[in-house]
N, C-alpha and C positions, 0 to 999 in steps of 0.2 A: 360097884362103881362103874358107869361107861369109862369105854376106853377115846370116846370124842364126843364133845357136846353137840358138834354140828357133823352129819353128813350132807353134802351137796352134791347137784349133781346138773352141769350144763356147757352150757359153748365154753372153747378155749381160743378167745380173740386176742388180737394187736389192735388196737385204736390208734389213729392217727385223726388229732382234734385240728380241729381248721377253723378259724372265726370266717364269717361271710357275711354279706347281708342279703336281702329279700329278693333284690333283684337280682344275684348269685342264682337261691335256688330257682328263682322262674325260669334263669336263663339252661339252667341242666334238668329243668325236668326234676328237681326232687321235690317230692309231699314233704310239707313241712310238720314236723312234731313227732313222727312215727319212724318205725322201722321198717326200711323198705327191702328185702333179700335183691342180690343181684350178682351176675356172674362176675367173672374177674375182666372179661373186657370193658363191658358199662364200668364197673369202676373204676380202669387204667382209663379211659376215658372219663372220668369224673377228674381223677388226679391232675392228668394231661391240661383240663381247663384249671380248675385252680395252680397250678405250677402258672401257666401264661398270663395268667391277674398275679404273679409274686403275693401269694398270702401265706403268711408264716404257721406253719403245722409242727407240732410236738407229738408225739408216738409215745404209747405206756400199753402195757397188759390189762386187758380189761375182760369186757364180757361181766352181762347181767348177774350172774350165778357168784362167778368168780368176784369180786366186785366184794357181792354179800359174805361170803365167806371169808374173804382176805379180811375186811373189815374188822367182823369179829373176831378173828384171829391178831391183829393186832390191841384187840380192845383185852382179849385173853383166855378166849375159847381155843380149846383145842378140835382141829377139824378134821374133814377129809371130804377130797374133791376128787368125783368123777370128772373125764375130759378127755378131749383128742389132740395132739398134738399131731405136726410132721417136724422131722429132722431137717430144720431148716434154722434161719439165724431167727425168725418170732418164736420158735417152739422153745429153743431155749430161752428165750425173754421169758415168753413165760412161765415157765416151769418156776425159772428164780426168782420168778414175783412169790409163786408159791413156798418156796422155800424159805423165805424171808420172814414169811409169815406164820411158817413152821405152822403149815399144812401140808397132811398127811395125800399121797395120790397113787392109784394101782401101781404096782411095781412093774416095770417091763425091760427086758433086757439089751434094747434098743427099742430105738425112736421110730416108724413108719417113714418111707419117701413119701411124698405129698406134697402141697402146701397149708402151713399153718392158714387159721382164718382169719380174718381183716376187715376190719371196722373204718367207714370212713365217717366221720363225728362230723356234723356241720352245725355251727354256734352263731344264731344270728344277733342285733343288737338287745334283742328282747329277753336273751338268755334261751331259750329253746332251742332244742339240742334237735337236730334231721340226724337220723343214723342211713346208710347204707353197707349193707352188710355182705361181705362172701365169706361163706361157710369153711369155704376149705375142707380139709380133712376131717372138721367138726363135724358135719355134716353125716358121716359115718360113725361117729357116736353109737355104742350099741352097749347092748348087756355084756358081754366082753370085757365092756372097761367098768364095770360095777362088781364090788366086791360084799358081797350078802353079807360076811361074818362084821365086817366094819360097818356095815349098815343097822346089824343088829344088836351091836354094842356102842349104839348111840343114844341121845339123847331126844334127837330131831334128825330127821331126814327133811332134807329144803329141797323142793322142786323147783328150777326154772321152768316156767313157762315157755319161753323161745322155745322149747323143746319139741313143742307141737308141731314142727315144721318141715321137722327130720322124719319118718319112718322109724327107722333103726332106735332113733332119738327117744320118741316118743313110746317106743316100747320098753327103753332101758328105763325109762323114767316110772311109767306102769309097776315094770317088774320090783323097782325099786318100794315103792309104796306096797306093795305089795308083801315083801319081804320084811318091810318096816311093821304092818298089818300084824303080822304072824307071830311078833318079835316085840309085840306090845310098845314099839318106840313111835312119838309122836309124831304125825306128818305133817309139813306148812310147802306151801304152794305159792308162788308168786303167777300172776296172771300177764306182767310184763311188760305187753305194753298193747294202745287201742290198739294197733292195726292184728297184733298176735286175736285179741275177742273180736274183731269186728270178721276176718278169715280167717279162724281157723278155731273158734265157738264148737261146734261138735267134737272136735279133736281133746280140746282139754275139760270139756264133760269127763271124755273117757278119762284123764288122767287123771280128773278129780274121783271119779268110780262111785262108791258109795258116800264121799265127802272125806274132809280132811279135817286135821285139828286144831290149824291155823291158816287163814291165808292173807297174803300182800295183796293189795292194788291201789291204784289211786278213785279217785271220785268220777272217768272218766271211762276207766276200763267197769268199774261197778255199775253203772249205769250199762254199758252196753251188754256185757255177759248176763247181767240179772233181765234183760231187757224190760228196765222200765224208764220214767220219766223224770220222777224226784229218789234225790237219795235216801231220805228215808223210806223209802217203797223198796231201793236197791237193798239197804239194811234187814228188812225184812225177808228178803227172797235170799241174801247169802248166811240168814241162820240157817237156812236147811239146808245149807251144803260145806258149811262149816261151823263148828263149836266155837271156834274164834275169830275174831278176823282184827287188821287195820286196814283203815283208809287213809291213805294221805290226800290230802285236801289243797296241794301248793303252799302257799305262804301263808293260809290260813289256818294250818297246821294239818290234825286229824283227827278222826273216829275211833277209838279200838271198844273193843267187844269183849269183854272178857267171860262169856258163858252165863253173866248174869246182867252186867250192867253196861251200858254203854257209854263212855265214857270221853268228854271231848278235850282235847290235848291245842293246846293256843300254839300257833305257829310263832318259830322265832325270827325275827325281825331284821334283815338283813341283804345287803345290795345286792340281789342276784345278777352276775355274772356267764355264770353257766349252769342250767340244771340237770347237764348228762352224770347219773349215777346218783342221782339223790335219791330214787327211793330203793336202789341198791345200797347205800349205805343205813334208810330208814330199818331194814329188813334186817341188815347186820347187828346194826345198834341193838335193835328191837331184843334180838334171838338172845346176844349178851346177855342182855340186862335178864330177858325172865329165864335163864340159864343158873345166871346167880344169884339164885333170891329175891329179885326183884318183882314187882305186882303190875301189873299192865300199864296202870296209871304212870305209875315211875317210868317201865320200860317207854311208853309212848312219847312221855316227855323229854326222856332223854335220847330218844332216837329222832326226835324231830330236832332236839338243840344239834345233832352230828350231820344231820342232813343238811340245816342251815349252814352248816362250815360248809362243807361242799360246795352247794350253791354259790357263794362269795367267794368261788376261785374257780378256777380254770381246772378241766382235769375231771376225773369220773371216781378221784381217790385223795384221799387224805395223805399227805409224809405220814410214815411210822410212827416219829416223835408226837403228831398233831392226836394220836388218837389215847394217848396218857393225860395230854394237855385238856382235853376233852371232858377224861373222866375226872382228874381233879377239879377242876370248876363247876362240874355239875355234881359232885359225889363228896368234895373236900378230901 
């Protein structure tokens, strides 16, 4: 029997979500829809201007990676999450996200000085989410903080994506698939987000390597990474670099692949709000469901009805309570 269904492994952010509107990002310079990296002054200047428009900002533990595993960890996988903290007041934030969620994380005997890393969330009326990001200490991410024997007493090793951005990052992530490789446990990959395929496309070839056994994206990032035109051309070009995959599609739902058939899951229907961390919950749901018995079709369905929760609130995560609430209704 593994000793955790999920190993993961990726940034350890603070998100502070800020609603704006359109003329907000023209007026700072942020690309709207994507993840933009950025030092910590560009963002104390980012902060600086929304503080002087008074717009109300709430702060939670986030990050792509972390996001998908907490998720499933509330739904009732047990896991383990690579990440970097600093001994600062976000590192413990998030550690006790983790904890909460009774996620497993390298053991260390103090914290690093540093700064933790810090996500600034921008939610305009349309529901789409502008990230700008400082890595922080995450940034230093390495093989260091990955532990081979819990990677190979899994079920799944999850790659984020973002990872590609890092050096250090992008090797721990490698070595991790790699270790997963040797140890017969299954690898899934998330691709994260366009701007991650649109710079930095050769970098997670390599961490795809020979191909993976499942991978996340949306209909947006597939079309760029596979580079083609229509998505069923993109469908075609990511059977050869994985045996599985999902697509989320927005509100239209999504695609999954299950190694034979492909399968289309009807999006659930529902006021979106905010879409930061939907398909970070799609990928948690996901992992849950064919963890426990469940067949693509099911997993697909029921990770597009948890993503839709998402969407219909503020926030990149579900309360604790909401992801019980979840599986009762879709599961009885």
């Amino acid at each position: 029997m593994s000793t955790h269904h999920i190993y993961g492994i990726g940034a350890a952010l603070v998100d502070t979500e800020i609603t704006v509107t359109d003329a907000d990002l023209t007026a700072m310079a942020v690309a709207k829809g994507v993840m933009t990296l950025v030092d910590e002054p560009r963002q104390s200047q980012l902060i600086q201007y929304l503080e002087q428009h008074q717009i109300a900002a709430q702060r939670a533990s986030g990050g792509s990676g972390a996001n998908t595993i907490i998720a499933a960890g509330y739904f009732g996988c047990r896991n383990f999450y690579s990440c970097k903290v600093a001994d600062d007041e976000n590192g413990h934030l998030f550690l006790d996200g983790l904890k909460a969620a009774n996620v497993d994380y390298p053991a260390q005997a103090s914290l690093p000085k540093g700064i933790t890393g810090k996500c600034l969330v921008m939610i305009t009326p349309d529901a789409e989410r502008s990230m700008n990001t400082f890595l922080g200490i995450s940034e230093t991410l390495s093989v260091n903080e990955v532990s081979p024997e819990a990677a190979a007493n899994a079920e799944y090793v999850y790659i984020e994506g973002y990872q590609v951005t890092s050096p250090t990052g992008s090797a721990a992530a490698i070595a991790l698939r790699e270790t997963a490789e040797r140890s017969k446990v299954r690898t899934a990959l998330s691709l994260s987000d366009p701007a991650m395929v649109q710079f930095f496309r050769d970098g997670l070839v390599k961490m795809l390597g020979d191909g993976v056994d499942l991978l996340f994206c949306n209909s947006d990032e597939a079309l760029g990474f596979t580079q083609t035109h229509t998505l069923d051309d993109a469908i075609e070009a990511l059977k050869k670099i994985s045996k599985t995959f999902a697509i989320t599609c927005g509100a239209e739902g999504a695609k999954v692949f299950d190694g034979e058939q492909l399968i289309s899951i009807a999006g659930t229907r529902v006021k979106a709000v905010d879409t930061n961390g939907a398909g970070d919950m799609f990928a948690g749901a996901f992992l849950y469901a064919i963890t426990h018995g469940h067949d693509f079709k099911t997993a697909g369905e029921f990770a597009s009805y948890a993503a839709a929760q998402v969407v219909a609130q503020y926030g990149p995560r579900l309360r604790p309570e909401q992801h019980q609430e979840i599986k009762a209704t879709f599961f009885g």
